[in-house]
Structures are given as structure tokens and as C-alpha cells.
VOPAGU-2260 file (C-alpha; in pm, 1 decimal, decimal comma):
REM VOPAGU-2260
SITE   aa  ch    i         X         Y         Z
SITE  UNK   A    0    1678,2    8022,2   -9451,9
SITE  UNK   A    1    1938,7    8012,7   -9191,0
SITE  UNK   A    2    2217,5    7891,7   -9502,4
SITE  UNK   A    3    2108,8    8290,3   -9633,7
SITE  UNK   A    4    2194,9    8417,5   -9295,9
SITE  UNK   A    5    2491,7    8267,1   -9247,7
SITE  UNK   A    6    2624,3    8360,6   -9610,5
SITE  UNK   A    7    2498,7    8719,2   -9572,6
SITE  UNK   A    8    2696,0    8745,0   -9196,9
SITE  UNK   A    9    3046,3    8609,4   -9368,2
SITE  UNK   A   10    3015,3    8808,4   -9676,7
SITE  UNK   A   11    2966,9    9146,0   -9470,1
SITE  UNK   A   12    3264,2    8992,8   -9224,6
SITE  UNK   A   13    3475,5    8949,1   -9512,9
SITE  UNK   A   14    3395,4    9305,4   -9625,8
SITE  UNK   A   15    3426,3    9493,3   -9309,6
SITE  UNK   A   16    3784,8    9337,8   -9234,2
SITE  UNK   A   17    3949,9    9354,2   -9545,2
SITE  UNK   A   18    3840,8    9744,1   -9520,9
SITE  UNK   A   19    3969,9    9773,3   -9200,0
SITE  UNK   A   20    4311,0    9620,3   -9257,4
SITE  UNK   A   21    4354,9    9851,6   -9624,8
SITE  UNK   A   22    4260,9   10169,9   -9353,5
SITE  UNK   A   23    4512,4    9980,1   -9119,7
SITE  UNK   A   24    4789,5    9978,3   -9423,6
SITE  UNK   A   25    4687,4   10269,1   -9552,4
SITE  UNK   A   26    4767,4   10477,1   -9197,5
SITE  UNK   A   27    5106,2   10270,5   -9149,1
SITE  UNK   A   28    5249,0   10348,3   -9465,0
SITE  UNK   A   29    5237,2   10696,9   -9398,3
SITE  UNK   A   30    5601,7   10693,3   -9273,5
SITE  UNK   A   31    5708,8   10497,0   -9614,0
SITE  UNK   A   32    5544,0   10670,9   -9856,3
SITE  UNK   A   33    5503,2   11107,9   -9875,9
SITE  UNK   A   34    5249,2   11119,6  -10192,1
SITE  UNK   A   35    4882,7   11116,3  -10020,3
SITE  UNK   A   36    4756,9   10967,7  -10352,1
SITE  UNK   A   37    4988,9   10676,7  -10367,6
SITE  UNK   A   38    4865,3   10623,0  -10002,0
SITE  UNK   A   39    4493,7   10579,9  -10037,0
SITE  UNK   A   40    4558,9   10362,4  -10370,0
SITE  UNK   A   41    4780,8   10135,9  -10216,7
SITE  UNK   A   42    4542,5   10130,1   -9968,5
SITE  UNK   A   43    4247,5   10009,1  -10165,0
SITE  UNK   A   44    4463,6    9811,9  -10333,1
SITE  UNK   A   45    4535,4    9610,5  -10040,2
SITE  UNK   A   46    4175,9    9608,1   -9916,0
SITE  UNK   A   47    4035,4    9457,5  -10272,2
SITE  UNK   A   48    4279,0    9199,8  -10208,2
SITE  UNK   A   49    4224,4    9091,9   -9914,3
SITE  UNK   A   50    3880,5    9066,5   -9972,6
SITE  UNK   A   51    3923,9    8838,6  -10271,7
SITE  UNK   A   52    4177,2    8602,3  -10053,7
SITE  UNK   A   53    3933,9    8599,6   -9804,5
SITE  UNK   A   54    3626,1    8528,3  -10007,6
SITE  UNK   A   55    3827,6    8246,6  -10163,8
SITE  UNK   A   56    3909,2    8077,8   -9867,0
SITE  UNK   A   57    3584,2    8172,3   -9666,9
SITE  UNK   A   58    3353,6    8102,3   -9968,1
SITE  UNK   A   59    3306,7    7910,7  -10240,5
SITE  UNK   A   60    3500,8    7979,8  -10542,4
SITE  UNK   A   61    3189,2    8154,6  -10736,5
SITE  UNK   A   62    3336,4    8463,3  -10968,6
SITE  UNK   A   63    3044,5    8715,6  -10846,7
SITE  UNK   A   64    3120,1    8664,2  -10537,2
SITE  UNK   A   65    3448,1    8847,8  -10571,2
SITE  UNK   A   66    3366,7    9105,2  -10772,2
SITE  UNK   A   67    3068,3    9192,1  -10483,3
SITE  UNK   A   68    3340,9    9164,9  -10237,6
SITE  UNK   A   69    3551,9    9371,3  -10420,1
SITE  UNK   A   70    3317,9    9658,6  -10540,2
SITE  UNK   A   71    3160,9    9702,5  -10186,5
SITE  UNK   A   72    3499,1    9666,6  -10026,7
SITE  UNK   A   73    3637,9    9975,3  -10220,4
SITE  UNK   A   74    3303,6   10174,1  -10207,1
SITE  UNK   A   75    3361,1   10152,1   -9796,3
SITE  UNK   A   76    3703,7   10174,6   -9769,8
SITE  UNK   A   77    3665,6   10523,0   -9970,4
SITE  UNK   A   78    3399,8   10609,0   -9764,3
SITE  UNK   A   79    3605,4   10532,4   -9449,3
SITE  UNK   A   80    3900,8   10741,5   -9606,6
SITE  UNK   A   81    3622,9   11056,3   -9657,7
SITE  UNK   A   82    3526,9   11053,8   -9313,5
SITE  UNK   A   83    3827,5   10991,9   -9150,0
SITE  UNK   A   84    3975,4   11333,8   -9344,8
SITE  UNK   A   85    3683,4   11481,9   -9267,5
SITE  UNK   A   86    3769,8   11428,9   -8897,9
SITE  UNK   A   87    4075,8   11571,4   -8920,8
């Protein structure tokens, strides 16, 4: 039981940093890049990959373990980019 747990807590780790840094990049390259669009792809971009590097080194090398990392990681970080415009 406590193998679940500790699975469960690095998979949403892995998921709420590699959001956080593709939010991070995503707000940085604001002074590089003009086109909003290009922005918030690049973003997500960065945040899917991170996630996968992450869930490679942090996990084992199981295939649906990326694409869940992946597919939850963009679902937030667009979520994240909805409120955050909202805000503004």
C-alpha cells in the first residue's frame, strides 16, 4: 500500500513542476517572443517535456506513464494559462 502512495505523490510532483516551470518559460519569454500564441505553445511544449525527462529519470521507464504525465501536464498547464488571463 505505501509503494501506491509513494508512486501517486511523485507522479503528481512530477506533474505539478514540470507545469510550473512551462508557466515559468512561458512568462520569461515574453520579452523574446511578441506572438501570444507562439508563447503559450512553446510553453506547453516545454512543460510536456519536462514532464517526460522527469518521469524517465524519477520513474521507471513504463510508456503509459509518460503519456499520463504528459496529458495531465498539458490539461493543467492550460488551465493555469486560463486563470492566470483571467486574472489579468
Amino acid at each position: 500500500m505505501l509503494i501506491y502512495f509513494t508512486l501517486v505523490a511523485v507522479f503528481v510532483f512530477i506533474i505539478v513542476i514540470s507545469t510550473v516551470i512551462g508557466y515559468l518559460f512561458h512568462e520569461f519569454s515574453g520579452k523574446l517572443v511578441t506572438s501570444g500564441r507562439i508563447r503559450c505553445i512553446a510553453g506547453m511544449v516545454v512543460s510536456v517535456l519536462v514532464s517526460i525527462i522527469m518521469t524517465k529519470l524519477l520513474l521507471f521507464g513504463i510508456w503509459y506513464y509518460y503519456a499520463a504525465a504528459a496529458v495531465v501536464t498539458a490539461v493543467l498547464y492550460i488551465v493555469l494559462l486560463k486563470y492566470s488571463q483571467s486574472r489579468h
